[in-house]
C-alpha positions as CSV (number, residue, x, y, z in Angstrom):
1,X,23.3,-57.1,-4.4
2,X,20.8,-54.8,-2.6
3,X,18.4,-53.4,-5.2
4,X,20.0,-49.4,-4.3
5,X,22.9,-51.1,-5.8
6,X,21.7,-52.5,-8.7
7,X,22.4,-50.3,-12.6
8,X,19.8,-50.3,-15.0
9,X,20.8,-53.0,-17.3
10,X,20.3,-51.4,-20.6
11,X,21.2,-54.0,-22.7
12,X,18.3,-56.6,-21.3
13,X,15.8,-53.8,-21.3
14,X,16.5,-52.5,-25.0
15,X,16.8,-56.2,-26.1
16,X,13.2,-56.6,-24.6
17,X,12.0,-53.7,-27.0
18,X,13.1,-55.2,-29.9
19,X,11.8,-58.2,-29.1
20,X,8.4,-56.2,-28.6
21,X,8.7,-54.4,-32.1
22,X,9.3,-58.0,-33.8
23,X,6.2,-59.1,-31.9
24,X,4.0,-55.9,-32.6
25,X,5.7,-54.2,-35.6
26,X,2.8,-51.8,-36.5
27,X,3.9,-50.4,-32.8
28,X,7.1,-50.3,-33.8
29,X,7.2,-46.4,-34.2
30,X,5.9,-45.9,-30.9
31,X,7.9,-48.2,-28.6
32,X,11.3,-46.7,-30.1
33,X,9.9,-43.3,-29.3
34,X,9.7,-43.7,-25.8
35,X,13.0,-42.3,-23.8
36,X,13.7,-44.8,-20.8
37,X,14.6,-43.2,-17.6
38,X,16.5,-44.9,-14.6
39,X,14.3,-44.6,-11.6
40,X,14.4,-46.5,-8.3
41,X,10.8,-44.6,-6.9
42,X,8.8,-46.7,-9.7
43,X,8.1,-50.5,-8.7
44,X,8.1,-51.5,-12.5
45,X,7.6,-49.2,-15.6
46,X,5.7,-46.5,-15.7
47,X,5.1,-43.6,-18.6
48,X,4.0,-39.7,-18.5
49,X,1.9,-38.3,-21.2
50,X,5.4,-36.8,-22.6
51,X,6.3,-40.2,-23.9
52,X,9.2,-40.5,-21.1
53,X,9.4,-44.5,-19.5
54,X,10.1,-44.5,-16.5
55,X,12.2,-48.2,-15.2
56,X,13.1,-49.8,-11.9
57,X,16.3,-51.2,-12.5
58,X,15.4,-53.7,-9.9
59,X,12.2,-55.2,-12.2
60,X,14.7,-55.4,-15.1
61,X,17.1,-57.3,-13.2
62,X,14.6,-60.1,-11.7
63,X,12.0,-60.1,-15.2
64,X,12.8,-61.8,-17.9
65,X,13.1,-60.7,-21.4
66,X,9.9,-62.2,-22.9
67,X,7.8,-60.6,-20.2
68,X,9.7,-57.0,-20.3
69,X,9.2,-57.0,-23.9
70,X,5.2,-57.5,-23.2
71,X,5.6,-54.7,-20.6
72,X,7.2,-52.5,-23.3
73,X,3.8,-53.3,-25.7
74,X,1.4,-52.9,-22.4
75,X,3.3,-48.8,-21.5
76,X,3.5,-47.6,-24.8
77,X,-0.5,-48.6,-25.0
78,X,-1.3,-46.6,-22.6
79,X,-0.3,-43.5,-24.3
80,X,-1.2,-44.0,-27.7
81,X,-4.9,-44.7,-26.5
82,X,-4.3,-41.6,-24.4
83,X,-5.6,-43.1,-21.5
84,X,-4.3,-39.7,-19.5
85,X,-6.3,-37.3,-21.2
86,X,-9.3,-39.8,-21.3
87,X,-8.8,-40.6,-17.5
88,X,-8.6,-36.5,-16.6
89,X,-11.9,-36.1,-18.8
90,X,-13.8,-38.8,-16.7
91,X,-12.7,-37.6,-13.7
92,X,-13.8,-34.1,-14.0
93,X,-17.2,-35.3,-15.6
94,X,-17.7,-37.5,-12.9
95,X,-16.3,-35.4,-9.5
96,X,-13.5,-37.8,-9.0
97,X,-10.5,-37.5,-6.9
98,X,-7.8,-39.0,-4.9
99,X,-5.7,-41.6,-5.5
100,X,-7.5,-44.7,-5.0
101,X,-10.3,-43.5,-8.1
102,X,-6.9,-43.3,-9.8
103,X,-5.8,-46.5,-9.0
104,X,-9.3,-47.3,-10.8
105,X,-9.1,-45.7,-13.3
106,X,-5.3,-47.4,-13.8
107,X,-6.8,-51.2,-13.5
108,X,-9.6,-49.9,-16.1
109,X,-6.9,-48.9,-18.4
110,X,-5.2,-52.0,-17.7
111,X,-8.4,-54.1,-18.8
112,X,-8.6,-52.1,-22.0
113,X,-5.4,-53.2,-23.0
114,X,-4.7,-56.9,-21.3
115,X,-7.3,-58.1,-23.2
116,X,-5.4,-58.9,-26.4
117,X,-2.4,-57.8,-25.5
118,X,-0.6,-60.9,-25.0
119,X,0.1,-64.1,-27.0
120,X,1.2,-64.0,-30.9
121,X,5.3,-64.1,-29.4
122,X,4.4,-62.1,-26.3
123,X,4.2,-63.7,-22.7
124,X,1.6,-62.5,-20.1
125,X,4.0,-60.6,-17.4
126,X,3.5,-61.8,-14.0
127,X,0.5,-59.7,-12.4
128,X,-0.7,-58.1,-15.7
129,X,-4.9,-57.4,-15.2
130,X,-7.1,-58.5,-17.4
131,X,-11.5,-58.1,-17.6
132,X,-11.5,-61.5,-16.4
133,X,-10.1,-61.1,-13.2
134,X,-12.6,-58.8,-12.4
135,X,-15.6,-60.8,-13.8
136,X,-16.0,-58.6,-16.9
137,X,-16.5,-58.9,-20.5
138,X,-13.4,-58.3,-23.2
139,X,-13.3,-55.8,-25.6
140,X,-14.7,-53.0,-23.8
141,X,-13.1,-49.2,-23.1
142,X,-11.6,-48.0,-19.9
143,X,-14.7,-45.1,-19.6
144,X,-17.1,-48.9,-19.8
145,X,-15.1,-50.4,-16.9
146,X,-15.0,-47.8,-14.8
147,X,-19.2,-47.7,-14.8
148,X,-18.7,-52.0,-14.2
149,X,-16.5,-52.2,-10.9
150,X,-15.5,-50.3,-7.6
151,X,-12.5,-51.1,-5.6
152,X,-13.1,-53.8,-3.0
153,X,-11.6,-57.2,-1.6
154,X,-11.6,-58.5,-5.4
155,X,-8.9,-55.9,-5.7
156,X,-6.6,-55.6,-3.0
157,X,-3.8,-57.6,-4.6
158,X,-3.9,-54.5,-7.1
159,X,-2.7,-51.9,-5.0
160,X,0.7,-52.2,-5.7
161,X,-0.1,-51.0,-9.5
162,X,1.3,-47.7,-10.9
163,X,1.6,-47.8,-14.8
164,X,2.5,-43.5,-13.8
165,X,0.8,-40.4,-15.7
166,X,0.7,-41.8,-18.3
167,X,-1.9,-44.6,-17.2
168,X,-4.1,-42.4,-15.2
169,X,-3.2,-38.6,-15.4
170,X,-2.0,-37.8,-11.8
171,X,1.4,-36.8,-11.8
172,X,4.1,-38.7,-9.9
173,X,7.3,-37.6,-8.1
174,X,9.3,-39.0,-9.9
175,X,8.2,-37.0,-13.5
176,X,10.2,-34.9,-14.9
177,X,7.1,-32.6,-16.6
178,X,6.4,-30.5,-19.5
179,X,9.7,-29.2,-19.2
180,X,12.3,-32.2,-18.3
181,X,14.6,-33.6,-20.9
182,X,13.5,-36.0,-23.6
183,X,10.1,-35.4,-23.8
184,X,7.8,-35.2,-27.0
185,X,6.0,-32.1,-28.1
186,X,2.5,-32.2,-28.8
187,X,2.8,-32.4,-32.3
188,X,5.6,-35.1,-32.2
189,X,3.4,-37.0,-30.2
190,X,0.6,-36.5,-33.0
191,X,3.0,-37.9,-35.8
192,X,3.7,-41.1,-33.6
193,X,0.1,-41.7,-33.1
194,X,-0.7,-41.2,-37.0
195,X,2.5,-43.4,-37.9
196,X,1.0,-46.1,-35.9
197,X,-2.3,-46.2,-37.6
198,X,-0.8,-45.7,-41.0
199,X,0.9,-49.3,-39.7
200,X,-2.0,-51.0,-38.8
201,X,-4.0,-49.7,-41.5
202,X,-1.8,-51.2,-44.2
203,X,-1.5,-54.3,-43.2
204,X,-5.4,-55.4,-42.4
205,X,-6.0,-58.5,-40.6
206,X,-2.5,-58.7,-38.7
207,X,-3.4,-57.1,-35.5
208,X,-6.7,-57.8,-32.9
209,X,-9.3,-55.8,-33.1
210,X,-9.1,-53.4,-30.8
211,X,-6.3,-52.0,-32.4
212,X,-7.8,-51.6,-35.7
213,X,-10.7,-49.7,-33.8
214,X,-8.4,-47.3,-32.4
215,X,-6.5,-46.9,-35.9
216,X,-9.8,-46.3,-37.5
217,X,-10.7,-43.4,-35.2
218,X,-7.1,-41.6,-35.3
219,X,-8.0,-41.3,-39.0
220,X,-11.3,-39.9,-38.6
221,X,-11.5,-38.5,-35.0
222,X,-15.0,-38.0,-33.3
223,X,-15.7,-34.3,-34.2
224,X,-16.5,-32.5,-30.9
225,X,-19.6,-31.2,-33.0
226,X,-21.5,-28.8,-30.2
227,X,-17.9,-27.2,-30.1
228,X,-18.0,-27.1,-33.7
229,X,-21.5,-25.8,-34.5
230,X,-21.0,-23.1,-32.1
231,X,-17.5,-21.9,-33.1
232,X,-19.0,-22.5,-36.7
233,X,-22.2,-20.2,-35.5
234,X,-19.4,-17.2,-34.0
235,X,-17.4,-17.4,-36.8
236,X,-20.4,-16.7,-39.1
237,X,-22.5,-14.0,-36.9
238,X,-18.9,-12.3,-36.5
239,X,-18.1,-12.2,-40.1
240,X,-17.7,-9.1,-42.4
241,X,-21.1,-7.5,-43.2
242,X,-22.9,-9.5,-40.7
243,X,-25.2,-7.7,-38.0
244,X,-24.0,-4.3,-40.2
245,X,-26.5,-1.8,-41.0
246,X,-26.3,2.0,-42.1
247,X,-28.1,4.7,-39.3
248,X,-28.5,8.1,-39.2
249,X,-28.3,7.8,-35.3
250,X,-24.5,8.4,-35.9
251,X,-23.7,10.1,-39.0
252,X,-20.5,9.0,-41.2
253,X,-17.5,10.7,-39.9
254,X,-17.1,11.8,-43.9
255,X,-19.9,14.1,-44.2
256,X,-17.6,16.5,-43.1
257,X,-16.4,16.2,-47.0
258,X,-19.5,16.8,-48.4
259,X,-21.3,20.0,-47.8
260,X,-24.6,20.1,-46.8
261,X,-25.2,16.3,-47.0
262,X,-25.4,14.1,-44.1
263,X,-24.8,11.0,-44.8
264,X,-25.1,7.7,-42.4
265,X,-22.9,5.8,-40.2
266,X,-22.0,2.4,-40.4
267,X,-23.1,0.6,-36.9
268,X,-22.9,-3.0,-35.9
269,X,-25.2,-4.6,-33.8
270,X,-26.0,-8.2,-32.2
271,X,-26.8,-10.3,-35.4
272,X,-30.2,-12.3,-36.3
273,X,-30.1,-15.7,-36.6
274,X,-32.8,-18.2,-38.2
275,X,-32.9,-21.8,-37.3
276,X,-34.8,-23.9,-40.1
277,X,-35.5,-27.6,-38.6
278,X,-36.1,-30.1,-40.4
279,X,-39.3,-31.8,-39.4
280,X,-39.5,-34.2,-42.3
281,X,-40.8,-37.7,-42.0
282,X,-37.0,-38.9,-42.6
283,X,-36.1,-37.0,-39.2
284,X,-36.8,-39.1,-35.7
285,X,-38.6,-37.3,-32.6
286,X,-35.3,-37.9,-30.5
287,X,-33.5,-36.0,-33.4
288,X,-36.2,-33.2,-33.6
289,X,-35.5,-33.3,-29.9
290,X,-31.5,-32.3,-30.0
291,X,-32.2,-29.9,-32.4
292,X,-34.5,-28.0,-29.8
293,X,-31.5,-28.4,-27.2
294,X,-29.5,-27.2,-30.1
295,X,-31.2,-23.9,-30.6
296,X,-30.6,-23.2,-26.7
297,X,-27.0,-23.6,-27.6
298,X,-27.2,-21.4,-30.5
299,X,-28.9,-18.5,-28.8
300,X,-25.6,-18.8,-25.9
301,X,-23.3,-18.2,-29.3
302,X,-24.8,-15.0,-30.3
303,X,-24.3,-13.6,-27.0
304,X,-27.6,-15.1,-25.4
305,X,-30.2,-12.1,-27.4
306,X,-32.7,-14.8,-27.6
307,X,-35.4,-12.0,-28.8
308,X,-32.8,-12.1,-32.2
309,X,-32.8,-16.0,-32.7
310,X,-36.3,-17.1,-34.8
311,X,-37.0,-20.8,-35.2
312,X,-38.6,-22.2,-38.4
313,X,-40.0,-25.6,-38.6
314,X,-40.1,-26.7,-42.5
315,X,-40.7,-30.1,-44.3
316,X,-41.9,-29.8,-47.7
317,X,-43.2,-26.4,-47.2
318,X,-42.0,-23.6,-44.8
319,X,-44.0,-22.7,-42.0
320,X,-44.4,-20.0,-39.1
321,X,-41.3,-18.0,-37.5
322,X,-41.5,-18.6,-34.1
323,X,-39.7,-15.9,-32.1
324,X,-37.3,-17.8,-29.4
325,X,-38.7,-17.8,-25.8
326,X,-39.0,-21.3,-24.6
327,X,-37.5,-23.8,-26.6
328,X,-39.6,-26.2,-25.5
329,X,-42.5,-24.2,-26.4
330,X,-42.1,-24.4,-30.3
331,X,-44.4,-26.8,-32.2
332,X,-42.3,-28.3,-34.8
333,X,-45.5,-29.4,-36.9
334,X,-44.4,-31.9,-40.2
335,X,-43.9,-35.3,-41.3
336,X,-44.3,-34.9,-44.7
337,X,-41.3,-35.0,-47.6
338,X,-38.5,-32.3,-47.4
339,X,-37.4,-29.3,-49.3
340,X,-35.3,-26.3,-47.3
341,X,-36.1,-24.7,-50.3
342,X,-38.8,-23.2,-49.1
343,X,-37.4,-22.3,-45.5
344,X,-34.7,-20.5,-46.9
345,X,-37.0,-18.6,-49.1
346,X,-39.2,-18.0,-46.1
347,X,-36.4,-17.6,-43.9
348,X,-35.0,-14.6,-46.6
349,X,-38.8,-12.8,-46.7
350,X,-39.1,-12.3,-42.8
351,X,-39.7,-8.8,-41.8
352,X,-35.9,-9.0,-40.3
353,X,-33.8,-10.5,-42.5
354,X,-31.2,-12.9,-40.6
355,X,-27.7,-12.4,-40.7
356,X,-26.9,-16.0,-40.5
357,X,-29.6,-19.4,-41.0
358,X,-28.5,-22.1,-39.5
359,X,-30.4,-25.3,-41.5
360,X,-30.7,-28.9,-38.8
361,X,-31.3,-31.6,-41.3
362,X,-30.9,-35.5,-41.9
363,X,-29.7,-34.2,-45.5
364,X,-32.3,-35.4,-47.7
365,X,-33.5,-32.5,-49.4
366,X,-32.6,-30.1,-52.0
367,X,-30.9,-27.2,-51.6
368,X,-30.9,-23.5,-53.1
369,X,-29.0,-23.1,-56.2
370,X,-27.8,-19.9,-55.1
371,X,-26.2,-18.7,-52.4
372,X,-28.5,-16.6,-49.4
373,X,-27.5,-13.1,-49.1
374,X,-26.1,-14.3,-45.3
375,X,-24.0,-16.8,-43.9
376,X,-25.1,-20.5,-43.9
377,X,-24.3,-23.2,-41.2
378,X,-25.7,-26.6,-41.9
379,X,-25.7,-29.0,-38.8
380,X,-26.6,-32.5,-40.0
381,X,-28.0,-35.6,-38.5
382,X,-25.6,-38.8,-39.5
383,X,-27.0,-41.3,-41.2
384,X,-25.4,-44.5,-42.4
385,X,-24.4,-45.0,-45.7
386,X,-27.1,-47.5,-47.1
387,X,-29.9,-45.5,-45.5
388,X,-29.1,-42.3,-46.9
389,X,-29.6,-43.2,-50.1
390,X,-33.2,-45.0,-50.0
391,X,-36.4,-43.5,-51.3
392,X,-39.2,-46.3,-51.8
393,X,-40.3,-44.7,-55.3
394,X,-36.3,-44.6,-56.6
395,X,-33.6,-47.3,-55.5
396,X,-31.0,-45.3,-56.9
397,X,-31.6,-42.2,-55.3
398,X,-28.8,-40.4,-53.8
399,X,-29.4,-36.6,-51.7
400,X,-27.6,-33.6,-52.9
401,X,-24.3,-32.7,-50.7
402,X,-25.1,-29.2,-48.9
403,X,-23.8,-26.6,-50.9
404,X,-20.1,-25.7,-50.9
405,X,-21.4,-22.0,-49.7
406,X,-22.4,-23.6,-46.5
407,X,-20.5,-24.6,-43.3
408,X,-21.7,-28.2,-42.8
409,X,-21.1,-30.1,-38.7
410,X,-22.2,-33.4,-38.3
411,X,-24.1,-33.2,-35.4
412,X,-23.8,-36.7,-33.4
């Protein structure tokens, strides 16, 4: 029977996925949320980033079960490490285009997941890419691949590979889009993702390590902290009362009620903004370094006024207010212990009070027991658990959380 000919045997396919879901139950969630579409354009399965699968009826009919249930694992993987978003990121980073860096970016993908994919009641499908092939290490991420290999003779057996959108972000023929039938919405897609990782999660130990990575960062996602720190920055500098003075230059619109008084207008202007580092011994020259880059950044989210953004360095004692002109150009002079204390207090006494003081800090000081008369961001340096807690003079010395008054960003 000529392959035009051939029906998509549905009963082999769906058999495949249970046998996939019996293999890999903590995927179980995903692989039964995928909707399988008959089409004869795709040379095996592919997937789009709405959670649509995509199936030659042809590679069903000549694969057999155990490897079609391994193909099932290897598609859904693709999406729920989001390989399509991750893919789209690198290429725009990196100025890449055309459809043989997606083929890269596809085999990449691949190597990500082939690595431990297989065995444990699943097969190897015929074909199926793996680090090894390519003379790489296992356990590495698509982005670490991609820096590791270019297309080349090693690869030309590869070209036939399409895992779809899905795999590598570049939209096929053969999708269906945002707006075709069966898709997931964004937030369905979200719950399938969280479902999984509640799955592997629970049940520690029962699937490779790669998979409990990934479960481990769907529960506590890598904050996009520049994006943070400055929306946390706007959010503060465009607050009630901040950058709000009274001036006579326009007189209240009620002075008309009250005879022969003039009383003064309420006028906003670009706020102030005073940048505390700290430059305690605790705090690493590469650190002291990105909070410098940092107060470039923080002078573009209040509208790029640099002559209203002051820096003060501060360790145990608060120094000089540097007005901002070159970054680069402020001495950040310290080394000793740490106490913000004193550059809030000093911050708070300038000739210009701030509106909003924005404290960079490894977290290892005390804080003001009251609340500034402004807004308070708090971008702070991670530190691991165990170190965060040492002081040579007192083992059992823990720092003080920032303040509950304060807007606190990790900064990475």
């Amino acid at each position: 029977m000529s392959a035009d000919a051939l029906t998509l045997d549905l009963d082999k396919l769906f058999a495949a996925r249970l046998h996939a879901a019996r293999a890999r139950p903590y995927l179980a969630t995903a692989l039964f949320a995928l909707h399988t579409v008959e089409s004869r354009q795709v040379p095996t399965m592919a997937v789009d980033r709405h959670w649509r699968c995509y199936v030659s009826p042809a590679f069903v009919d000549r694969t057999p079960t155990g490897e079609l249930a391994a193909v099932w694992v290897h598609e859904v993987s693709h999406l729920l490490r989001e390989h399509h978003t991750r893919s789209d990121r690198f290429a725009r980073e990196h100025g890449l285009g055309g459809p043989a860096e997606r083929l890269r970016m596809n085999i990449a993908a691949d190597c990500e997941i082939n690595d431990d994919a297989f065995g444990d009641g699943l097969v190897r499908p015929e074909g199926a890419v793996n680090p090894s092939f390519l003379t790489l290490p296992d356990g590495l991420l698509m982005e670490d691949y991609l820096r590791r290999f270019r297309l080349g003779p090693r690869t030309q057996s590869l070209s036939w590979l399409d895992c779809g959108s899905g795999a590598d972000g570049q939209e096929r023929d053969w999708d269906l889009g945002a707006d075709g039938a069966h898709g997931l919405s964004e937030q369905e897609r979200d719950a399938v993702r969280f479902r999984v990782a509640q799955g592997i999660k629970g049940r520690p130990g029962s699937s490779p390590q790669g998979w409990q990575r990934w479960a481990e960062e769907a529960f506590h996602p890598p904050q996009a902290w520049r994006e943070l720190l400055g929306a946390a920055i706007r959010s503060a500098a465009s607050g009630a009362g901040a950058g709000q003075d009274y001036t006579y230059g326009r007189p209240s619109r009620r002075s008309a009620g009250v005879p022969r008084a003039v009383l003064p207008g309420l006028r906003r202007r670009p706020p102030r903004v005073c940048v505390i580092i700290d430059t305690s011994g605790s705090v690493s020259d590469a650190e002291l370094g990105s909070a410098l880059l940092e107060v470039t950044a923080i002078s573009r989210a209040v509208g790029g006024r640099r002559d209203l953004v002051t820096v003060l360095p501060c360790d145990a004692s608060a120094r000089i207010v540097h007005p901002l002109c070159r970054g680069e150009g402020i001495p950040l002079v310290g080394g000793g212990g740490t106490d913000l204390r004193t550059g809030f207090a000093r911050a708070l006494r300038a000739g210009a009070r701030p509106d909003v003081i924005v404290a960079l800090t490894d977290g290892q000081t005390p804080w003001p027991t009251a609340q500034p008369p402004c807004r308070t961001v708090v971008g702070l340096f991670p530190r691991p658990g165990a170190a965060s807690s040492w002081d040579e003079d007192d083992p059992t010395y823990e720092p003080d959380s920032p303040p509950a008054w304060a807007r606190v960003v990790e900064i990475g």
